[in-house]
C-alpha positions in Angstrom: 0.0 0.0 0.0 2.8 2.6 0.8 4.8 1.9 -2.8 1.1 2.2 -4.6 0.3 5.6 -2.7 3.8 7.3 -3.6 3.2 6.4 -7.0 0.0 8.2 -6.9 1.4 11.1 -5.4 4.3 10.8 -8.3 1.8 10.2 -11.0 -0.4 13.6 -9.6 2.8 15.2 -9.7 3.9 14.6 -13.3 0.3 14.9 -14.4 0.2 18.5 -13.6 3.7 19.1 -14.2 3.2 21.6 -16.9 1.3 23.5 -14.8 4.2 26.1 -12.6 3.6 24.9 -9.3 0.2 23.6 -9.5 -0.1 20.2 -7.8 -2.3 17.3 -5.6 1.1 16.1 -3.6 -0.4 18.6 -0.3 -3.8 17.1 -0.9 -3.1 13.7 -1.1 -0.3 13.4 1.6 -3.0 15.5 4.3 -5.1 13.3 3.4 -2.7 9.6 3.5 -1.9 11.1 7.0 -5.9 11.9 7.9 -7.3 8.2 6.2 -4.1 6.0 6.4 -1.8 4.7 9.0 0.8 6.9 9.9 3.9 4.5 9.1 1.9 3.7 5.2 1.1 7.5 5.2 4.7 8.3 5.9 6.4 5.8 4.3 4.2 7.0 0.8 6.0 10.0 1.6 9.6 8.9 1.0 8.7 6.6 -1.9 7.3 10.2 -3.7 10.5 11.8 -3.1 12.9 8.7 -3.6 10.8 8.7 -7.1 11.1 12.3 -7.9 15.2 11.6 -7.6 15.2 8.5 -9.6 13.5 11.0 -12.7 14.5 14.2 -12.1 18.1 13.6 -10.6 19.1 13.9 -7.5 20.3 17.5 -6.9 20.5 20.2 -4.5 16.8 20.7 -4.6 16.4 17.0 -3.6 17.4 17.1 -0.1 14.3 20.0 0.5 12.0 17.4 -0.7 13.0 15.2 2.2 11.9 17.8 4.6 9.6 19.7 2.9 6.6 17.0 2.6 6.6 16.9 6.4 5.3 19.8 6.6 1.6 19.2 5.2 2.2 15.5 7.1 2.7 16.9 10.7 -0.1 19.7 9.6 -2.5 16.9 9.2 -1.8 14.8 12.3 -2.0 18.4 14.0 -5.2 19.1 13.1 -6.9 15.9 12.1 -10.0 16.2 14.2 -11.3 19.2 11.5 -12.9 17.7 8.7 -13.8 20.7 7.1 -12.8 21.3 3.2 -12.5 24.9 3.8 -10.5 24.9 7.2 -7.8 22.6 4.5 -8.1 24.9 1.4 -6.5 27.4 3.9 -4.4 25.3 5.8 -2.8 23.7 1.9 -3.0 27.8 0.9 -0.8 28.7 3.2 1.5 26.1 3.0 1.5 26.5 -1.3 2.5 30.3 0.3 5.6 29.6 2.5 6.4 26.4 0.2 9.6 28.7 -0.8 10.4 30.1 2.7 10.6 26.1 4.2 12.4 25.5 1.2 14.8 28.4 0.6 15.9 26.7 4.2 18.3 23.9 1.8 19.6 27.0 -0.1 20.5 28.8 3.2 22.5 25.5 4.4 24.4 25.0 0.7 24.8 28.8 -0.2 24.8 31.1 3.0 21.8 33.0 4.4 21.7 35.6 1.6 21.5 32.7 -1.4 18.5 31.0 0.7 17.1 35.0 0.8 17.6 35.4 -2.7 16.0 32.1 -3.5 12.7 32.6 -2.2 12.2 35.9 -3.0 12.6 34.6 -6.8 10.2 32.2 -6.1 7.5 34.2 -4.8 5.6 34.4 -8.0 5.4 30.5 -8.2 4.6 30.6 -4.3 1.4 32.7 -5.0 0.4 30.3 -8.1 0.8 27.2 -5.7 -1.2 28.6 -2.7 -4.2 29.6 -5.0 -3.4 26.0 -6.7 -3.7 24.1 -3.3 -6.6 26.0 -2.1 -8.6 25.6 -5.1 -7.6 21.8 -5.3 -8.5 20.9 -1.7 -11.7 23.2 -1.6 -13.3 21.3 -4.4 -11.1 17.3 -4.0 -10.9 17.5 -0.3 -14.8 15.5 0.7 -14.6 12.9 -2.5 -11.4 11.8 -2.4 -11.2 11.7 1.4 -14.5 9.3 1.3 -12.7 7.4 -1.1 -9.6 7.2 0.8 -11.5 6.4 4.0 -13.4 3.6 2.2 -10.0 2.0 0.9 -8.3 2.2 4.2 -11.6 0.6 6.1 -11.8 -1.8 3.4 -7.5 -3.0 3.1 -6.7 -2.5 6.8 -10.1 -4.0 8.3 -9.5 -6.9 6.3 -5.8 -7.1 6.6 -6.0 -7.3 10.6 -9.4 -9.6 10.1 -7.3 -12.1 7.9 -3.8 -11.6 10.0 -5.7 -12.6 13.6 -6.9 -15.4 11.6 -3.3 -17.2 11.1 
């Protein structure tokens, strides 16, 4: 279950990749963290971004990646008890906003403070196009594909501990 939810969240990723930073990786991982177990939730994450290095190379930008998809993971544990679509088309806004400050962070640690400074500032314009993206995204995929989530983890982990206390 963990290899087949990274390779959604790589699928989503390079399905909208010709969009500038308009993507369903926030969504998806919120919502593996809200539906799934936290270890196949987690471990989905790092499949993503081993992925993402295996196609795209494994550069300096790399290493944010294996920070930087926390951040809407920890969100979600956070705050799981709110269900509300709204409450996480501003919670995945705002991180689509700072998505360059968390990651300008990787840039401060290779290239000094200024070259991390520098970084995000460039990136601002792609920061505003990925928090309107993420709020959009999870205002109107949040309640479908979090009953479908819910119904495939009922449905796999229900019968997975059903069929393991039978052996």
């Amino acid at each position: 279950m963990t290899g087949l939810l990274g390779a959604v969240l790589m699928l989503a990723q390079v399905a909208l990749s010709f969009l500038p930073n308009i993507e369903l990786a926030t969504l998806l991982i919120v919502l593996y963290a809200l539906c799934f177990p936290r270890k196949v939730a987690l471990g989905s994450i790092y499949v993503f971004v081993l992925l993402e290095g295996l196609i795209y190379g494994f550069g300096s930008w790399w290493f944010g990646y294996l920070y930087i998809w926390l951040v809407p993971f920890l969100l979600a544990l956070l705050f799981r008890k709110n269900d509300s679509a709204v409450f996480w088309a501003v919670v995945n806004a705002a991180y689509g906003l700072f998505f360059g400050l968390f990651f300008s962070l990787t840039y401060a640690a290779i290239g000094g403070f200024w070259a991390g400074v520098s970084w995000w500032i460039a990136g601002i314009p792609f920061d505003i196009a990925h928090c309107v993206g993420n709020a959009f995204s999870a205002l109107f995929l949040y309640r479908p594909l979090k009953r479908c989530f819910d119904r495939l983890a009922k449905q796999f982990f229900t019968q997975n501990a059903s069929s393991e206390k039978l052996s």
